[in-house]
N, C-alpha and C positions, 0 to 999 in steps of 0.2 A: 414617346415612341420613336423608336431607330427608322428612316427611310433612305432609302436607296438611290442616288443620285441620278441626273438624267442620263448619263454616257451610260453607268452602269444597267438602266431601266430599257433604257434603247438597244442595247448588246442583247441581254435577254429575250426582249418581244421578235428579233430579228433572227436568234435561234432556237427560238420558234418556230417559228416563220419555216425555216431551214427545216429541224424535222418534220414538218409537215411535207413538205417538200421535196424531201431524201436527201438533205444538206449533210454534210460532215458528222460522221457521231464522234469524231473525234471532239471535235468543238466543242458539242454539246457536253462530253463528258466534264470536259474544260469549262462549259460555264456551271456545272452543278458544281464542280467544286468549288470556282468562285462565289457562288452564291452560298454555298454550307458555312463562308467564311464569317457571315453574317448573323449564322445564330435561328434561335425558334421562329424569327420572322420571314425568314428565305423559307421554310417549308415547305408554305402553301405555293411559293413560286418552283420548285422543286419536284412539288407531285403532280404536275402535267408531266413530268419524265417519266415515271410509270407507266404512261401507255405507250411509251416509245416504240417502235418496231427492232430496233437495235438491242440485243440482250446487254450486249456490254453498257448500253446507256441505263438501261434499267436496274442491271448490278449497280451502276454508281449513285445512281438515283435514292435506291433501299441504302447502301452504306450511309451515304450521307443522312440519310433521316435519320439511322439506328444511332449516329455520332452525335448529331445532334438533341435528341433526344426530347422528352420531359412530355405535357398532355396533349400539344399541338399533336407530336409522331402520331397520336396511337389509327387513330383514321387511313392515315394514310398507309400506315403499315397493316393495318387491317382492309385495304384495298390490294393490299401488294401478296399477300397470302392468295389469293388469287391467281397470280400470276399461272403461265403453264408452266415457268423453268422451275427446279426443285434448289437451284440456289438462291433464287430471290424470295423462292416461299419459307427456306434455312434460314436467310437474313434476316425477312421480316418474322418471323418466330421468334428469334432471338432478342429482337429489338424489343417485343412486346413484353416478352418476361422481363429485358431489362428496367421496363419502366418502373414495373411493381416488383424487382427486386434489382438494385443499382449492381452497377458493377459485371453481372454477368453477361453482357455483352465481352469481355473479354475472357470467358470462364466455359463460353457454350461451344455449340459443334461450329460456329460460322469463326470461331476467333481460328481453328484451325483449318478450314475450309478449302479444298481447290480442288481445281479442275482437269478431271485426265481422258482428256476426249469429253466425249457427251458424260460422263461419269461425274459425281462428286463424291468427294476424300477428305475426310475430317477426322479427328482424333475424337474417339469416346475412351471418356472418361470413365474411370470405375465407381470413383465416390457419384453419387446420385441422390443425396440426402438432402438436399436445399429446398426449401417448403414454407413459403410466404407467414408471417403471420397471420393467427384468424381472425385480427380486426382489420386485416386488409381486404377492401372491398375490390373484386375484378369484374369490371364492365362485361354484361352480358354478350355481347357481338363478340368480345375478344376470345370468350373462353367458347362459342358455337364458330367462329372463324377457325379456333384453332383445332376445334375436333372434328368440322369438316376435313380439316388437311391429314388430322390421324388416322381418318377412314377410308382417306380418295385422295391425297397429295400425288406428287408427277413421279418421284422416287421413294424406293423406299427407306432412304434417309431422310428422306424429307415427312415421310409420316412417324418416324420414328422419333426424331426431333420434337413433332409436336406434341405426340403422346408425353416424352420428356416434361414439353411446357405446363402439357395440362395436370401433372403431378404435383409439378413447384406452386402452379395456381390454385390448385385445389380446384380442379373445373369439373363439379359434380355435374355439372348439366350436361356437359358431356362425356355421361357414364357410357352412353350406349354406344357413342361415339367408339371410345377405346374396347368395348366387346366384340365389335364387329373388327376390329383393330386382330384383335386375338385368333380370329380367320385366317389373317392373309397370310400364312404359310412360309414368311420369314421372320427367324430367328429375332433379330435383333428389334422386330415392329412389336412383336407378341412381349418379350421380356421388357421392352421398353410402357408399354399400357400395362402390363402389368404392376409393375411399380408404380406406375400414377393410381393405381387402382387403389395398391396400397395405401397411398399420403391419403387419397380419397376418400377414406376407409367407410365407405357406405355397406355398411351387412348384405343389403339385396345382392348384389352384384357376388359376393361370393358362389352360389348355387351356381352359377354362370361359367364358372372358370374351371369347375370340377373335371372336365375333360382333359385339363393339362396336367394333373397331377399324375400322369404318367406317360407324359412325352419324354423322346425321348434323347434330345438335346437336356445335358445336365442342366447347364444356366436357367431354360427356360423349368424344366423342372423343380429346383430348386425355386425359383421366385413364384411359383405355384404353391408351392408346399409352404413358402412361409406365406403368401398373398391369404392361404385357406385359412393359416393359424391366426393371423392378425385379424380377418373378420369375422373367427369364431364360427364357422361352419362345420357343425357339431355332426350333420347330417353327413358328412363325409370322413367320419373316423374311421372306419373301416377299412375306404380306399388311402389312408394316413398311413396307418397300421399294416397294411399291404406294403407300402412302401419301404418302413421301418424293416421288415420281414425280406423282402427283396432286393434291397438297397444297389446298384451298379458299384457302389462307391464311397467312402468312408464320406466324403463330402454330403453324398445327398442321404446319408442316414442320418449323421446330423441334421440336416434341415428337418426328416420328419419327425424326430423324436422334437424338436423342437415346437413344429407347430403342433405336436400330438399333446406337447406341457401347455399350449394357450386353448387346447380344448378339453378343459376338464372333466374327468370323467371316472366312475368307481372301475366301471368295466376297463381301465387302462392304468389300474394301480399295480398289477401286474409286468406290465412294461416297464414303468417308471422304476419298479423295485431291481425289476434285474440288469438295467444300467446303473444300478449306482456306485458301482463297486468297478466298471467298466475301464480298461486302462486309458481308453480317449477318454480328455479331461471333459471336454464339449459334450461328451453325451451325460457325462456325471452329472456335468451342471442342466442342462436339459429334463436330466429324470427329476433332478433338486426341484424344478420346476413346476413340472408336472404335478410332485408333491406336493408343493405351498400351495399352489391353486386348489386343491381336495379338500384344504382346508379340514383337514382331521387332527386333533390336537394330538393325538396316540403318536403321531411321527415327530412330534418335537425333540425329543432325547434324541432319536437318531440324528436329527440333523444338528442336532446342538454338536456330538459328536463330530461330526462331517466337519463341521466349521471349524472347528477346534484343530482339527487333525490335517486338512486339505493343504497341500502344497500349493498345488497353481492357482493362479492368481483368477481365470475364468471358472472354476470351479465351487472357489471359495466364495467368491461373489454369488453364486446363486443359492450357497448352504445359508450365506448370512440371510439372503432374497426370502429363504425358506423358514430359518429359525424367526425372524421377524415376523413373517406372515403369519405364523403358526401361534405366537406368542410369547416369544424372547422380546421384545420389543422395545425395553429399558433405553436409554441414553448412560450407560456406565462407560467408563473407559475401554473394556475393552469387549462392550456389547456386538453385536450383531450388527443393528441399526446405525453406532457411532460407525462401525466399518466403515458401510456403506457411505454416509456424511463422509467420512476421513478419505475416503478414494477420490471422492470430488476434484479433492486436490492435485490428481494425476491426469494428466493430458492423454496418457496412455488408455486409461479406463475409466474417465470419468463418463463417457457416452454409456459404459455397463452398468453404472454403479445408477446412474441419471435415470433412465427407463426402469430400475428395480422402484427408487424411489416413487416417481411416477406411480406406480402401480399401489403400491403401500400406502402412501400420502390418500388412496378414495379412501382407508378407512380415517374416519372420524377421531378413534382413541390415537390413530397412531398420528394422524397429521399435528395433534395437539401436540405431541410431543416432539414433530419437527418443530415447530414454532420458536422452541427453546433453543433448537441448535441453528435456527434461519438469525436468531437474534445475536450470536454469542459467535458465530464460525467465523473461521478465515474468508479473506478478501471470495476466493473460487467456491467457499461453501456458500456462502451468501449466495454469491450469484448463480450458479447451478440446482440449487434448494431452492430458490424463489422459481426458476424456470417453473419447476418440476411442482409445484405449490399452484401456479400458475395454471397449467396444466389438470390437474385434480381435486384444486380448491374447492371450498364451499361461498358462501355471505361472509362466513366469520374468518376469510383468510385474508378477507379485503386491506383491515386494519395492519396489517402485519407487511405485506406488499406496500400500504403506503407509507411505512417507516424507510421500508427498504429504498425505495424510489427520494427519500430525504436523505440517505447515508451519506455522511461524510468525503466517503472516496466516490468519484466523481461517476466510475465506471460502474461502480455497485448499482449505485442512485440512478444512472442510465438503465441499464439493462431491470433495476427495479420496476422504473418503469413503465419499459416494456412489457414485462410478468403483468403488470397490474392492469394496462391496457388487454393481455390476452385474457385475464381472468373476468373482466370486464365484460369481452365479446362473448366468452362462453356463457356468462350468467344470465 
């Protein structure tokens, strides 16, 4: 174990000494960074700076934790969420996700953070997709710390942020947290729990949110409309279909015919039929949707059609989504199913082609027949197919993940792994 020399040990207990005092915060700034120099062991010498009276000591205080990082921080950055300023309650947000997902400390709102006047100013970001694995286990005080601050933080960036966190962490426990979130009457706190709600994806909580499916900020709309469809709140098609009917804008007619395709229903085959022909490709593919979930065999021909004939590329993905569903489902060359497989391979739409899977992979007949193309595919089918397997597997997809996790290429075999650890935690 590393210790700290006496000169070094005596500087520190003497600025100490000082802020207690009202000595220099310059100093002190100066000795946390001296001490950060030191690694996981300086920490606990570090978070006596959190009580500091000096904001700028206590900004330097949270940086150097968040740098340092690893299971010592999470305490202290969980005392530091506390704090009254909304840039140290930013920092330490950020530092907590970074522990259970590396790296985004330099990805979150605090990597672009500053200060204008009493205000803080950070870049948000638009991508928002980042969502721990489910065998990652997050300490109960992290994820009730962080939804105290989505409910009651000092700014409302700072509750915004944490709604963020508790997305990426999956912090069901603090559902209620981010409902009460969906109150506070700014934009960016509401869309921001929202989307956690999403990753979330607890059904209850849907009934909850029905009130915003006709606000009348588009963004926060829209992530209502798709929040509704993702948890299948079936009790709310009506105000869906209102939406679809009334639309402000080509954007949020989109979203509801979409969430209107994840609530399936006979009473809404009517809609689904008279977009399909629609010249927005997004709604084409939407009503496709809507379709494969009705699960009627009588619409196969047409959509065999559709696929056959479809230009765009978002469109055709949801005809294949649709002939597959319905029961095209072969592995042929220039099947339906193999599409799907074969887009894997594009960076551009493998996130489309990966969620169809997903979805197809619950049935039984059809996952057996993934099995053939998880074993057989290129380097990105493998790996995007095991994801997506991982995700909807059964017992019998076990064996199959543990081939993958021995492949040859080192990156298969990694991320095999991983599939098989999430299939693990789900079973």
């Amino acid at each position: 174990m590393r210790t700290f020399g006496a000169p070094l040990a005596l500087v520190v207990c003497a600025l100490s000494l000082a802020a207690q005092n009202g000595g220099d915060a310059k100093q002190r700034v100066k000795a946390i960074r001296d001490l950060a120099k030191s690694g996981s062991e300086a920490i606990a010498r570090i978070q006596p700076f959190l009580n500091d009276p000096d904001l700028d000591v206590r900004i330097e205080a949270v940086k150097a934790i968040d740098d340092i990082g690893g299971p010592r921080s999470v305490d202290p950055l969980i005392q530091a969420t506390r704090d009254n300023d909304p840039e140290v309650q930013i920092r330490a947000t950020d530092g907590l996700v970074n522990f259970y997902s590396p790296g985004y400390i330099k990805t979150g709102l605090s990597g672009s953070i500053r200060r204008v006047g009493n205000a803080i100013k950070g870049r948000w970001t638009d991508t928002n997709d980042l969502v721990i694995d489910p065998y990652v286990q997050v300490r109960p005080d992290v994820i009730l710390a962080l939804g105290t601050l989505a409910s009651g933080g000092a700014s409302m960036e700072a509750r915004a942020n944490a709604a963020r966190a508790l997305g990426i962490l999956r912090g069901r426990a603090a559902l209620d947290d981010l409902i009460q979130a969906l109150h506070s009457k700014d934009d960016l706190v509401i869309y921001e729990s929202l989307i956690a709600i999403q990753k979330i994806h607890d059904p209850s909580a849907a009934p909850r949110i029905a009130f915003l499916l006709r606000d009348l900020n588009d963004k926060v709309q829209i992530a209502a409309l798709e929040t509704t469809g993702l948890l299948g709140n079936k009790q709310a098609i009506p105000q869906v279909r209102d939406a679809v009917d009334h639309a402000r804008n080509e954007k949020i007619r989109r979203a509801a015919l979409s969430a209107l395709a994840m609530l399936p229903d006979e009473s809404n085959r009517k809609i689904y039929s008279a977009y399909l022909s629609d010249k927005d490709d997004a709604l084409r593919a939407a009503a496709a949707e809507g379709l494969a979930r009705l699960k009627n065999p009588s619409d196969l021909p047409a959509m065999n059609r559709m696929f056959d004939s479809e230009k765009k590329m978002n469109a055709r993905l949801a005809f294949a989504f649709a002939a597959a569903a319905l029961g095209n489902n072969g592995l042929t060359e220039f099947s339906p199913l193999q599409y799907l497989v074969n887009t894997l391979n594009s960076k551009a739409w493998r996130g489309v082609a990966q969620a169809y899977l997903v979805e197809l992979a619950r049935d039984p007949g059809i996952r057996r027949t993934l099995y053939a193309a998880l074993q057989q595919g290129t380097r990105d089918e493998k790996i995007y197919l095991g994801q997506a397997l991982a995700r909807s597997g059964d017992a019998d997809t076990l064996k199959y993940l543990e081939a993958l996790a021995s492949d040859p290429d080192p990156d298969v075999s990694a991320e095999g792994l991983r599939a098989l650890r999430t299939l693990k935690a789900r079973l």
